[in-house]
N, CA, C and O of each residue as an XYZ file, in Angstrom:
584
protein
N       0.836     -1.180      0.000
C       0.000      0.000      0.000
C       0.882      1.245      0.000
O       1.885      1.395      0.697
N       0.390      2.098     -0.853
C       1.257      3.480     -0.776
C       1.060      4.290      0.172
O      -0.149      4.442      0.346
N       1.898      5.088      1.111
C       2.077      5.770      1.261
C       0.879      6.870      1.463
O       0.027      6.878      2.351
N       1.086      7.952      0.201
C      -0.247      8.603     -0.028
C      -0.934      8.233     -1.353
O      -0.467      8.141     -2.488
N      -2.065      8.064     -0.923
C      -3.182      7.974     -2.333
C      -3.769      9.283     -3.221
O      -4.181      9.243     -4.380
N      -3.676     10.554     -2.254
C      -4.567     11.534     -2.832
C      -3.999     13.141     -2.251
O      -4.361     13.670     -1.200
N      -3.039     13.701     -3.239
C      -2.414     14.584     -3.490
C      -2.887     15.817     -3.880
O      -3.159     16.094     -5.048
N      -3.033     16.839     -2.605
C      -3.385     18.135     -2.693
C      -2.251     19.653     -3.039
O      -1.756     20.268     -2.095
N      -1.960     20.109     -4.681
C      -0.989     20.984     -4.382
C      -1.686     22.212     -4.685
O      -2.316     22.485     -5.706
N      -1.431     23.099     -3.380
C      -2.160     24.552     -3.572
C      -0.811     25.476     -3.683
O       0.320     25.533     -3.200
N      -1.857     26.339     -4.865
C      -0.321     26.803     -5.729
C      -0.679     28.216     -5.687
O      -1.885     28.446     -5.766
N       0.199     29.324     -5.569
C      -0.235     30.947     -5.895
C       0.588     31.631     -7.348
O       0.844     32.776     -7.721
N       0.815     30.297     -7.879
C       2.394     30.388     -9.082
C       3.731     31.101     -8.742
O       4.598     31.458     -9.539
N       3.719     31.213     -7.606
C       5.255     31.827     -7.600
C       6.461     31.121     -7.559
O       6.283     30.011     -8.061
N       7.501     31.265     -7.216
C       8.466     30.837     -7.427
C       8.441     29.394     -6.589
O       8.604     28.296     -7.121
N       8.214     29.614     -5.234
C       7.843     28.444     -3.784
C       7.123     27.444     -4.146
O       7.200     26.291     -3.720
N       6.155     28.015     -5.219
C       5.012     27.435     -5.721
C       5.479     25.967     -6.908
O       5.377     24.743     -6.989
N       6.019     27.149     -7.646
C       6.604     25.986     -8.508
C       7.505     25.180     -8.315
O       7.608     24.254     -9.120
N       8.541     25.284     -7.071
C       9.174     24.206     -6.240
C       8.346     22.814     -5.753
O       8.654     21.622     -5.719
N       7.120     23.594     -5.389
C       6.329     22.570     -4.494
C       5.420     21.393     -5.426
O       4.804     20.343     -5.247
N       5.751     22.233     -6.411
C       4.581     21.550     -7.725
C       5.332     20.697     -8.440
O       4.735     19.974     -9.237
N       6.844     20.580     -8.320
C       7.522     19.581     -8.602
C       7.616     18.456     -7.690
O       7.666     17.244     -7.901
N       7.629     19.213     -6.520
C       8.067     17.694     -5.289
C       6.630     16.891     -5.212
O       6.554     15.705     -4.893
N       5.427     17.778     -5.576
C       4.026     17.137     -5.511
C       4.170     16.108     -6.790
O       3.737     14.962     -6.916
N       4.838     16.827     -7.580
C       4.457     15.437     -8.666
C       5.406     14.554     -8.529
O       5.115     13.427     -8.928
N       6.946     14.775     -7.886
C       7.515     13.597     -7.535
C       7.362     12.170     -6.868
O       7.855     11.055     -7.041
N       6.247     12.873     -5.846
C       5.763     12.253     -4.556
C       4.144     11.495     -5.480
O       3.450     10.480     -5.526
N       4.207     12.116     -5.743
C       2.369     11.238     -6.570
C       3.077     10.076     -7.633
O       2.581      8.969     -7.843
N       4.345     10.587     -8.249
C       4.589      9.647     -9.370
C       5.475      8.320     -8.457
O       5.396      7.195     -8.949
N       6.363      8.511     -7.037
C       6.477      7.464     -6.215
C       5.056      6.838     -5.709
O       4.958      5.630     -5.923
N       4.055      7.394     -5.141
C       2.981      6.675     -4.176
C       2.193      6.056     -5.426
O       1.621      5.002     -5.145
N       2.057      6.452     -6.629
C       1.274      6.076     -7.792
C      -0.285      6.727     -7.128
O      -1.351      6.130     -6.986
N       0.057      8.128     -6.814
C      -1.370      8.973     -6.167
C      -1.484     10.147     -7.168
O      -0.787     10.904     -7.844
N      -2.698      9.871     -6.884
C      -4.029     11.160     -7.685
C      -3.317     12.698     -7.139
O      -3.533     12.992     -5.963
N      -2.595     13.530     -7.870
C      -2.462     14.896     -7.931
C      -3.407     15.895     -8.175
O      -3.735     16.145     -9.334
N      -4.098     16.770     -6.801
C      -5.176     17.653     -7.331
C      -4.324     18.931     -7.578
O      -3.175     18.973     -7.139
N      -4.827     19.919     -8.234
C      -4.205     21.325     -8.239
C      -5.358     22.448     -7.515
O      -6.571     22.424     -7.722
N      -4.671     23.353     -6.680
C      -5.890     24.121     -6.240
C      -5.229     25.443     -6.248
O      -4.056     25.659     -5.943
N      -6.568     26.748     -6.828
C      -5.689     27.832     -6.990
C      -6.700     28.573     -5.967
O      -7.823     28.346     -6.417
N      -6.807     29.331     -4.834
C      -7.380     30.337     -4.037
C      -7.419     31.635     -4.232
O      -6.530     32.166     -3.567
N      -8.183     32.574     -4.978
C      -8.499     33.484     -4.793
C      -8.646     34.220     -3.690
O      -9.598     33.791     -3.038
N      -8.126     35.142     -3.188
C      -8.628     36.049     -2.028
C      -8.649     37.290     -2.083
O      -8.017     37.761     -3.028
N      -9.321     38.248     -1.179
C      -9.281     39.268     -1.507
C      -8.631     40.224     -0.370
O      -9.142     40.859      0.552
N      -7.112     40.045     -0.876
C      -6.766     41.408     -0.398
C      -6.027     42.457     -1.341
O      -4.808     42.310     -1.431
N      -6.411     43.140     -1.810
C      -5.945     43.917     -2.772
C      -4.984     44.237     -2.941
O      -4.344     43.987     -3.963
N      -4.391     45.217     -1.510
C      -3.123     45.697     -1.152
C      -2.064     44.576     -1.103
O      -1.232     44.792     -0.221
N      -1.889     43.604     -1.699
C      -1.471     42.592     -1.721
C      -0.962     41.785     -2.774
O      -0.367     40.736     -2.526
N      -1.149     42.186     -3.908
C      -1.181     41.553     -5.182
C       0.023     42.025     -5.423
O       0.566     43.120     -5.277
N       0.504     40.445     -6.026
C       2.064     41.035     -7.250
C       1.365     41.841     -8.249
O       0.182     41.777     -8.582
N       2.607     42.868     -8.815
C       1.928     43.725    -10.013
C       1.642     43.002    -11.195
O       1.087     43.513    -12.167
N       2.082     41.597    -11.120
C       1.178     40.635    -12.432
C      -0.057     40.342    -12.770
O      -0.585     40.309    -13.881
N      -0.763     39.988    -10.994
C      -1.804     40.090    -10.705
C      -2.786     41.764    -10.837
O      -3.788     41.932    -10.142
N      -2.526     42.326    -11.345
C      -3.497     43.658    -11.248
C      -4.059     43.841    -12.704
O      -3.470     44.167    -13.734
N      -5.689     43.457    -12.421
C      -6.161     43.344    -13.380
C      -6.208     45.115    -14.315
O      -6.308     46.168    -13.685
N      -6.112     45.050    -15.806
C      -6.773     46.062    -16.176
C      -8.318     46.831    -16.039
O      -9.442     46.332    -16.090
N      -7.810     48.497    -15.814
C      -8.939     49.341    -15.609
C     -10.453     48.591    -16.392
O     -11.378     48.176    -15.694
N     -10.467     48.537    -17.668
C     -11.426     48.229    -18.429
C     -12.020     47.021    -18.163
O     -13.001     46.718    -18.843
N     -11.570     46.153    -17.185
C     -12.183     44.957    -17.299
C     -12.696     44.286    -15.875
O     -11.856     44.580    -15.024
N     -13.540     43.659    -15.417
C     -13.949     43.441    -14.631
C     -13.151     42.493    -13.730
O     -13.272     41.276    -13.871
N     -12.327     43.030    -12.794
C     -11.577     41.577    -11.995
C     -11.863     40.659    -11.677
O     -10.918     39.911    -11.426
N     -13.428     40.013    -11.444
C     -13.570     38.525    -10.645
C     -13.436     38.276    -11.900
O     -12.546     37.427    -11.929
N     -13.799     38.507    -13.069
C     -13.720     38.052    -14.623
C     -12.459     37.531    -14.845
O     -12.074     36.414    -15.190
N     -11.495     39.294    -14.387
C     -10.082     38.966    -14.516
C      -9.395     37.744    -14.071
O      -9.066     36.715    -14.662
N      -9.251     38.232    -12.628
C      -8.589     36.873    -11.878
C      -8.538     35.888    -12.249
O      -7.482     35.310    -12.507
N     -10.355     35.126    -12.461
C     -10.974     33.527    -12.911
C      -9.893     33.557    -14.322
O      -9.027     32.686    -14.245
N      -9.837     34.244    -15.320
C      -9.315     33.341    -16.616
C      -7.627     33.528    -16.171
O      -6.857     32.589    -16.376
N      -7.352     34.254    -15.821
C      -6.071     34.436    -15.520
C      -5.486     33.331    -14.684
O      -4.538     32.727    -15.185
N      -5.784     33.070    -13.821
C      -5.627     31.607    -12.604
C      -5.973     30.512    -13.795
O      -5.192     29.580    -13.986
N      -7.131     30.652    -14.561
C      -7.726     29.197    -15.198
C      -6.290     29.139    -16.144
O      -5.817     28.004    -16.182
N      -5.692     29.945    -16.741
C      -5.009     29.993    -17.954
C      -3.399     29.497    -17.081
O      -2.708     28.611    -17.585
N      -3.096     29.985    -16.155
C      -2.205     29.596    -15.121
C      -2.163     28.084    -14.574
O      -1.342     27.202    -14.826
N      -3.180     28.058    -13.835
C      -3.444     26.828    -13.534
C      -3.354     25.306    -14.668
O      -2.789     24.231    -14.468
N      -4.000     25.693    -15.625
C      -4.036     25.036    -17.416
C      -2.628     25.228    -17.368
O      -2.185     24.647    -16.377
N      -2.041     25.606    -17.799
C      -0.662     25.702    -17.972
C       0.537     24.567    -17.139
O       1.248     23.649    -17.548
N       0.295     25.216    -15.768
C       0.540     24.110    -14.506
C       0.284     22.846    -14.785
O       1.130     21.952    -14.790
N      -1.167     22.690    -15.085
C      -1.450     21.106    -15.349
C      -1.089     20.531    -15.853
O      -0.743     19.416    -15.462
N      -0.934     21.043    -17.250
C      -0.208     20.375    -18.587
C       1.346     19.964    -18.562
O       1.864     18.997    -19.120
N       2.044     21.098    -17.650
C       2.911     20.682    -17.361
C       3.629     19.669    -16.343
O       4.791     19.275    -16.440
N       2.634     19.303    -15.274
C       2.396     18.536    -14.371
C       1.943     16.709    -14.925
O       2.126     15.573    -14.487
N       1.443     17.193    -15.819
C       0.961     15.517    -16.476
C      -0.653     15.934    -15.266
O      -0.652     15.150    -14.317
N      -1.575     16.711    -15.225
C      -2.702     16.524    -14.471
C      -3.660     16.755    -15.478
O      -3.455     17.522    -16.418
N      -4.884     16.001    -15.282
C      -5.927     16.139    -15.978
C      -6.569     17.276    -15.386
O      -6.298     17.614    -14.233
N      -7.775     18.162    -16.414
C      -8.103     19.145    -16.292
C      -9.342     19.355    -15.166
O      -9.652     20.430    -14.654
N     -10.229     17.497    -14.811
C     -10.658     17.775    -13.779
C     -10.364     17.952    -12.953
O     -11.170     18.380    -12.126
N      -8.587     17.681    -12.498
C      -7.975     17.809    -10.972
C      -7.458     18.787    -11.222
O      -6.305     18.714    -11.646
N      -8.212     20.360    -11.035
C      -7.878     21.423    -11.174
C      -9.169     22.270    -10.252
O     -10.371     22.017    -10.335
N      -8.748     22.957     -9.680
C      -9.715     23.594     -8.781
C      -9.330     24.988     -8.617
O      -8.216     25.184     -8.131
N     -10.381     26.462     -9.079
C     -10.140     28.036     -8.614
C     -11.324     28.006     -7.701
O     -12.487     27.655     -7.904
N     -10.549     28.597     -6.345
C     -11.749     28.980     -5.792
C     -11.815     29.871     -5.293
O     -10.788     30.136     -4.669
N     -13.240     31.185     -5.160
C     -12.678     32.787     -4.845
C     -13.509     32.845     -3.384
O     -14.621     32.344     -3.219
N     -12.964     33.351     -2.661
C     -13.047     33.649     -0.996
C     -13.068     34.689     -0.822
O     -12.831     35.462     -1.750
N     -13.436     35.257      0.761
C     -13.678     36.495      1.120
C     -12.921     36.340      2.840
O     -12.483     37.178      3.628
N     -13.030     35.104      2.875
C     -11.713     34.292      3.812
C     -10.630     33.984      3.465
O     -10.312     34.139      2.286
N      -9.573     33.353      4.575
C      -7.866     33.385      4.263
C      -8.014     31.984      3.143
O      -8.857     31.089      3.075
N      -6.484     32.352      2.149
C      -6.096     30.917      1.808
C      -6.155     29.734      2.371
O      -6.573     28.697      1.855
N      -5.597     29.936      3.789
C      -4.961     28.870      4.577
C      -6.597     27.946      4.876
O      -6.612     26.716      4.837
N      -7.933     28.804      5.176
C      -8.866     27.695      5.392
C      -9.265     27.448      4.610
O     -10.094     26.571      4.853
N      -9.200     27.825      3.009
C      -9.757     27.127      1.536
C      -9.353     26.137      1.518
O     -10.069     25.140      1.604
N      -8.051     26.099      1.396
C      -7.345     24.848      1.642
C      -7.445     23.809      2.305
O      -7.262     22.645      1.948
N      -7.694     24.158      3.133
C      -7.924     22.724      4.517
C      -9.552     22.643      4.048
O      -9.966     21.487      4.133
N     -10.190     23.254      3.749
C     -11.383     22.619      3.690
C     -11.201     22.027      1.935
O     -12.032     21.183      1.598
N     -10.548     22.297      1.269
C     -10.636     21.662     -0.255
C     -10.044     19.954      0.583
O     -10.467     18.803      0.473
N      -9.028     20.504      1.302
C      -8.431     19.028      0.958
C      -9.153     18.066      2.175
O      -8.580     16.984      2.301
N     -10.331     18.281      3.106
C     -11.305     17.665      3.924
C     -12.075     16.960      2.573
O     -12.145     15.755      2.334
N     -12.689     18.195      1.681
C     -13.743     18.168      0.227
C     -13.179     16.850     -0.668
O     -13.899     16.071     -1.294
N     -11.877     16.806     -0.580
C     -11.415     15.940     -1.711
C     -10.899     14.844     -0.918
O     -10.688     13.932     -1.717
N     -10.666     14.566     -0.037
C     -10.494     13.480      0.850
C      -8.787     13.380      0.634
O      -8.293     12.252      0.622
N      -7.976     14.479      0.479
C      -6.696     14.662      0.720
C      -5.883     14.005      1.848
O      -6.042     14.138      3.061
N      -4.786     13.113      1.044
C      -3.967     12.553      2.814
C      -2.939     13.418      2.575
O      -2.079     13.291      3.446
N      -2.607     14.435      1.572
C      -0.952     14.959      1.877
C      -1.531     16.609      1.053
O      -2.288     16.677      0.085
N      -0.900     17.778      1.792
C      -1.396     18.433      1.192
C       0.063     19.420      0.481
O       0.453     20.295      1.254
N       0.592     19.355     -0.443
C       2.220     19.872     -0.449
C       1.789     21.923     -0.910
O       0.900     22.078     -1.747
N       2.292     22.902     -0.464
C       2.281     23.974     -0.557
C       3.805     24.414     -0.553
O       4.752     23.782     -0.083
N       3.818     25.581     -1.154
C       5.497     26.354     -1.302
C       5.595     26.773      0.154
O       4.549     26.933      0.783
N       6.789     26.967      0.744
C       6.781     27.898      2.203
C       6.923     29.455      2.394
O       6.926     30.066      3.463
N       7.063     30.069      0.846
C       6.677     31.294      0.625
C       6.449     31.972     -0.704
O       7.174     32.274     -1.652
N       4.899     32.123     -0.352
C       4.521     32.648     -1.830
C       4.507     34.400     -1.357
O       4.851     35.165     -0.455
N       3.794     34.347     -2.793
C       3.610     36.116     -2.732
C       2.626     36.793     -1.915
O       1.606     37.393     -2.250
N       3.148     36.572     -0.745
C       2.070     37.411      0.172
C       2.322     38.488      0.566
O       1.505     39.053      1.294
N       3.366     39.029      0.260
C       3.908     40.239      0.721
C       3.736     40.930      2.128
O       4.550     40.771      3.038
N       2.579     41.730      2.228
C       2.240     42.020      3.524
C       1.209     41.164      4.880
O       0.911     41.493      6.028
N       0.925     40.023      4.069
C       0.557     39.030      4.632
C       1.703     38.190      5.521
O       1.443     37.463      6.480
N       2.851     38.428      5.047
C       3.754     37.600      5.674
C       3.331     38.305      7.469
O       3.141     37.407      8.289
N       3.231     39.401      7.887
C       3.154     39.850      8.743
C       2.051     39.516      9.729
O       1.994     39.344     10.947
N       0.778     39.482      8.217
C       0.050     38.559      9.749
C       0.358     37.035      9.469
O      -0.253     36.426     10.347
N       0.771     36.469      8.962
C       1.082     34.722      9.426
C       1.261     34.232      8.297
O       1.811     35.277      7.952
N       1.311     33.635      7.416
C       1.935     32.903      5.773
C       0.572     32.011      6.256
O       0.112     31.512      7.283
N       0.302     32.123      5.080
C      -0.689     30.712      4.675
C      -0.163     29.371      4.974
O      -0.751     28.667      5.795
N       1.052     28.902      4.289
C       1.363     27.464      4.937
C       1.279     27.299      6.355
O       0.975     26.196      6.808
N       1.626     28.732      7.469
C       1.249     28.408      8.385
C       0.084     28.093      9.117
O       0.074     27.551     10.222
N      -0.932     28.466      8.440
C      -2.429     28.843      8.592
C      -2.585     27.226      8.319
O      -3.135     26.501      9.148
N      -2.041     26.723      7.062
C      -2.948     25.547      6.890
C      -2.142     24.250      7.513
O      -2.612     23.158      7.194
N      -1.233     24.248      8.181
C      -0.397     23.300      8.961
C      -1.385     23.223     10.389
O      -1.560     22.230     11.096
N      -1.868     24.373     10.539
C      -2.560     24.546     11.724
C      -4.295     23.816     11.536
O      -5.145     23.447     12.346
N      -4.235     23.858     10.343
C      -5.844     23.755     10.048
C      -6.252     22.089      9.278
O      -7.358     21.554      9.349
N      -5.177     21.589      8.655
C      -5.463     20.643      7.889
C      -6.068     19.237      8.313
O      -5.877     18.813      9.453
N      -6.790     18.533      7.387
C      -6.868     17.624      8.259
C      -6.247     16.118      7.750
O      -6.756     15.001      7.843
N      -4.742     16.610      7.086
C      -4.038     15.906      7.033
C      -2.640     16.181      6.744
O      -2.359     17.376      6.658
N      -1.516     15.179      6.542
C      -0.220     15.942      6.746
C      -0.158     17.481      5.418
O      -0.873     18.005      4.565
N       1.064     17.608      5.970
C       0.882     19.227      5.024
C       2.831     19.162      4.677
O       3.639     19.283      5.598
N       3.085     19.037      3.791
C       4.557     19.500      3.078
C       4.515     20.833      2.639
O       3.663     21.348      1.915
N       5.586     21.385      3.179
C       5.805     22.414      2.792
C       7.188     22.553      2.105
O       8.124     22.033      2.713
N       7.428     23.096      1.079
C       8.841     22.937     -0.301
C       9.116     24.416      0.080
O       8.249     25.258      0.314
N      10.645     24.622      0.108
C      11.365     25.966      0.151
C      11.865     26.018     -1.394
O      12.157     24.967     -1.963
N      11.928     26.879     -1.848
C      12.247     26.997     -3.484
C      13.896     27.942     -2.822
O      14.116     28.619     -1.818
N      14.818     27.474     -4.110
C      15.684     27.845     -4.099
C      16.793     27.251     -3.064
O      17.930     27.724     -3.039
């Protein structure tokens, strides 16, 4: 029996991110486990890399959704993941409990995250990996990039 069966990687695409999205698929292609991808929307504005800032003319929840979908798509393809194990989801709550509740939702035993994405002024109140180490309801890897 493997190890883990059912592989949760929540990604914000940054650099941490894409560390973690390698060791997730390392670890799924040893356990021979199901890789989900999950992207969290949140809303703090003051917060966004300047990649993330949608244009004046266009409506941001619009924005964000294809932008993450086109990101995420990208991720997958490069991951070897099918397009149903792909998940955006937009909140008005932290990353850290999307997460723990996606990977309760999906019946997640490992949940792998970067140990620092782009949170910028979030680092101050607490990093998400810390949020969801605290919250999960199963183990949680966390990948240092670089």
């Amino acid at each position: 029996m493997d190890i883990y069966g059912n592989i949760l990687l929540a990604t914000d695409f940054s650099e941490a991110s894409r560390a973690a999205a390698r060791k997730a698929r390392e670890i799924a292609d040893c356990c021979h486990a199901r890789l989900r991808l999950l992207h969290v929307i949140d809303y703090f504005p003051e917060d966004l890399p300047m990649d993330w800032i949608p244009p004046e003319n266009l409506d941001p929840a619009s924005w964000f959704e294809q932008e993450a979908q086109q990101r995420l798509q990208r991720l997958a393809g490069e991951l070897g993941v099918e397009a149903d194990d792909t998940e955006i989801l937009f909140t008005n709550r932290s990353a850290a409990v999307e997460i723990a509740h996606a990977a309760e939702r999906h019946g997640a035993d490992l949940i792998v995250i970067g140990s620092h994405g782009r949170r910028g002024i979030g680092r101050l109140l607490g990093s998400t990996a810390h949020g969801v180490l605290h919250r999960a309801p199963c183990d949680v890897l966390t990948v240092r990039s670089g």
